[in-house]
C-alpha positions in Angstrom: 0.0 0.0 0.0 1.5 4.0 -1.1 1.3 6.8 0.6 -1.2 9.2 -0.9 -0.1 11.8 1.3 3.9 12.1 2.7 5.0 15.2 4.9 8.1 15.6 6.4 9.5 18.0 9.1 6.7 20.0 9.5 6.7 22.7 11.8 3.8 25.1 13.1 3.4 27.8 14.9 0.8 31.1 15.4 4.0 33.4 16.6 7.1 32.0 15.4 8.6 31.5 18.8 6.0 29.5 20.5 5.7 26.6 17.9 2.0 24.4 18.8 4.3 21.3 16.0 7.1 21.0 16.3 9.3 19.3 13.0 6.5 16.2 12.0 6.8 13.6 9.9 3.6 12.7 8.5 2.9 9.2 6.6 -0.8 8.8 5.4 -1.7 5.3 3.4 -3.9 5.1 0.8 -7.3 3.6 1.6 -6.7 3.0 5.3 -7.9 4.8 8.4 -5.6 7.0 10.5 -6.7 8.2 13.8 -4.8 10.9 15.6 -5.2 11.6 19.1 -4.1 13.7 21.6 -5.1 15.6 24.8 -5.9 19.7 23.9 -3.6 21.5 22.8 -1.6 18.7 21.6 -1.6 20.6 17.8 -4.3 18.2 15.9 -6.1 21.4 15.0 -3.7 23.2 13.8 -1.7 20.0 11.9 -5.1 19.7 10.5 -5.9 23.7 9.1 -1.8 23.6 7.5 -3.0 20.4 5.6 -6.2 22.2 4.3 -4.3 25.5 3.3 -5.8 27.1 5.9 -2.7 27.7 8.5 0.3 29.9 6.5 2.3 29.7 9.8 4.9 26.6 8.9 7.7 25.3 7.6 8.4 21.8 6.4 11.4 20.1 4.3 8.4 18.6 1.9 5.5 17.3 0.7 4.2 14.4 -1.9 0.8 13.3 -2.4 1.3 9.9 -4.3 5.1 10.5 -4.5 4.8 13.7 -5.9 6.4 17.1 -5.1 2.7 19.4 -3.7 2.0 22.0 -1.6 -1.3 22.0 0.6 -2.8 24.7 -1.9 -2.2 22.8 -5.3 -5.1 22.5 -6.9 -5.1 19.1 -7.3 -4.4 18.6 -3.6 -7.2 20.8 -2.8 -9.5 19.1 -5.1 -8.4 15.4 -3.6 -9.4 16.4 0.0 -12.3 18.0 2.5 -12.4 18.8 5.9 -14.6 18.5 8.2 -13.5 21.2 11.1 -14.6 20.9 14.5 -15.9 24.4 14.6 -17.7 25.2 11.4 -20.5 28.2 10.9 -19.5 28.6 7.2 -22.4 28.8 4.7 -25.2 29.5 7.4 -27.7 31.4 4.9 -27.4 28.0 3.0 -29.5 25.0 3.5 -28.2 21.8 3.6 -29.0 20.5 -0.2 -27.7 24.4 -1.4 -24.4 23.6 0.4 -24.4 20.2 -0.8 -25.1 21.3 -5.2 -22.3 24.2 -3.8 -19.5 21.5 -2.8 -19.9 19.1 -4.9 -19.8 21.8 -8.0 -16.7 23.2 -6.4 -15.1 19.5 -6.8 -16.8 18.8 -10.3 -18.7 16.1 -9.3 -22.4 15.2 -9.5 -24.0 14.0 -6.3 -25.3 10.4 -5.8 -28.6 11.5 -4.7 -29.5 7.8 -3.5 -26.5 7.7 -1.5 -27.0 10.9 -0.1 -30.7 10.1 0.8 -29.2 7.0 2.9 -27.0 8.8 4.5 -29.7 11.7 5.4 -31.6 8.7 7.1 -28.5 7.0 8.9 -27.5 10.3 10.6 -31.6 11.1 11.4 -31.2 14.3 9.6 -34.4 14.6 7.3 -36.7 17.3 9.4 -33.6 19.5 9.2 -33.1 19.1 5.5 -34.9 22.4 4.7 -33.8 24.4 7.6 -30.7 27.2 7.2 -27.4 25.6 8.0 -27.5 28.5 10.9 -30.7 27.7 12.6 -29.4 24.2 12.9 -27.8 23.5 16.8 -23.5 22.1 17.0 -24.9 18.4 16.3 -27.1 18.7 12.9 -25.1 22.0 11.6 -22.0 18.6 12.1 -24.5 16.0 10.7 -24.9 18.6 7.4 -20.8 18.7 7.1 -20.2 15.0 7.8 -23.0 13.6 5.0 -21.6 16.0 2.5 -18.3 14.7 3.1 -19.0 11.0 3.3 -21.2 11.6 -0.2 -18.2 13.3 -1.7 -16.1 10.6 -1.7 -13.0 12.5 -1.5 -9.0 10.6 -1.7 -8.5 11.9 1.6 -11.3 13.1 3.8 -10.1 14.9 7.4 -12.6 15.0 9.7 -11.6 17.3 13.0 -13.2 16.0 16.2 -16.2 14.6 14.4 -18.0 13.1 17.6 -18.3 16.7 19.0 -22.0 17.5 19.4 -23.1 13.7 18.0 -26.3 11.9 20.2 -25.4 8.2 19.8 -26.7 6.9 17.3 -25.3 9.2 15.0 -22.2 8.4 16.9 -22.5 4.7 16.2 -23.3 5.7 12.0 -20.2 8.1 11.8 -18.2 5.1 13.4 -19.3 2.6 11.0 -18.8 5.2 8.0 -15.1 5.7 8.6 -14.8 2.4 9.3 -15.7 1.3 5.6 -14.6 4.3 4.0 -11.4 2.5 3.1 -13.3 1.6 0.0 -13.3 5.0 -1.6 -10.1 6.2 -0.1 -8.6 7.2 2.9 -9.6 8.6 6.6 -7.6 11.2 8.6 -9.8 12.0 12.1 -8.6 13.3 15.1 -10.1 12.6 18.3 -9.4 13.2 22.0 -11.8 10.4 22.6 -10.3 6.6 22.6 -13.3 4.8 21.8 -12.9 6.9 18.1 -9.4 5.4 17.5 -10.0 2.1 18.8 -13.0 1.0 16.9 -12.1 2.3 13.4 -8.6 2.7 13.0 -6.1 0.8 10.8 -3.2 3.3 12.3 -3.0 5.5 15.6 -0.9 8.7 15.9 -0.1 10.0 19.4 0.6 13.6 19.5 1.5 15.5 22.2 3.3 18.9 22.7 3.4 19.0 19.2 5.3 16.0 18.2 4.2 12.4 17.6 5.6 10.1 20.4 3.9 6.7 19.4 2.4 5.3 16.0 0.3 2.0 16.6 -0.9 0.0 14.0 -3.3 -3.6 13.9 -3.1 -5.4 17.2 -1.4 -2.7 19.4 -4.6 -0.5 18.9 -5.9 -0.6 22.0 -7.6 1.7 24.9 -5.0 0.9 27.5 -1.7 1.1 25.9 -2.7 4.3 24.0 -3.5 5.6 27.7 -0.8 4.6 28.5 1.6 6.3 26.2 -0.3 10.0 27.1 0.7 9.1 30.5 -2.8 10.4 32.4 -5.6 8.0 34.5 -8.1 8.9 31.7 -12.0 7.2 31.0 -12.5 5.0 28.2 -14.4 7.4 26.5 -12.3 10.5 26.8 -8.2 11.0 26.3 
């Protein structure tokens, strides 16, 4: 299996001397799922904005998307990946099937309406269909987001904390979603909760302080050596 994303020695920071990452080096597999996790303010936001073009405060030696020399605002880049963002009011005077015709003309694709129906359904989203992305509350205005990224069907889809503001059995569909999502491409979520990781993930990244201190992959994934590595008497739930 390639890489269809490669970044090394990356380094972020909002003033120059206080870096939140600090030199990185990021290997992301195709069609695979790639949890990262790490207590606040370990620097998953922010590792997550620089990916998406959206953080100009870094530095890194390089990147390659499939082994080729990018930069996070190459077009083709752009057009291989979407985010989900933890925080996200963007497009409120929209409603959810204006954003949807929006994005997916923005990528140059046509949407699967019968996929995105099913999707509507699994995440219990229907009555809010109609409504204004910002009369929706945290959990639907994140339901809207995450369906229009799972319908997209990008290479590389990022989603940033994406159980934040989920009931459970949304929870329980988003799970299952990134779990089979290696059939379209690949997964990059990051999570403070363990149950996210452990469940879905064919590789774990632990950052803390702005480096990565453990990878884990098949077998090793698990709730209590991932605790143990942050080094904190955590829940099973929450990192």
């Amino acid at each position: 299996m390639g890489e269809i994303l490669t970044v090394k020695g990356l380094k972020g920071w909002y003033t120059a001397d206080k870096p939140v990452l600090k030199g990185l080096d990021l290997d992301i597999e195709e069609n695979s799922v790639i949890g990262l996790i790490g207590l606040n303010g370990a620097g998953k936001t922010t590792l997550m904005n620089i990916i998406c073009g959206l953080h100009d405060g870094f530095e890194c030696s390089s990147v390659k998307m499939h082994d080729k020399a990018v930069t996070f605002k190459d077009k083709a880049f752009m057009k291989s990946r979407y985010i989900v963002f933890s925080e996200d009011e963007s497009f409120g005077y929209f409603n959810f099937d204006e954003y949807l015709t929006y994005v997916f003309g923005c990528y140059g694709k046509t949407p699967d309406d019968a996929y995105v129906n099913e999707l509507v359904e699994r995440f219990g989203f229907g009555e809010h269909r109609p409504k204004l992305i910002k009369d929706l509350s945290l959990g639907n205005r994140r339901k809207a987001y995450l369906i229009t990224g799972f319908a997209l069907r990008p290479d590389l889809l990022l989603l940033d904390e994406p159980v934040n503001g989920l009931d459970f059995n949304s929870t329980e569909t988003l799970y299952s979603l990134i779990a089979g999502y290696k059939e379209f491409g690949t997964v990059l979520f990051s999570s403070h909760i363990l149950e996210s990781v452990t469940l879905t993930s064919d590789k774990v990244i632990v950052l803390e302080n702005g480096v990565i201190t453990k990878t884990y992959t098949g077998s090793d994934i698990n709730a209590e050596s991932i605790r143990a590595s942050l080094g904190t008497e955590v829940s099973e739930g929450d990192v």
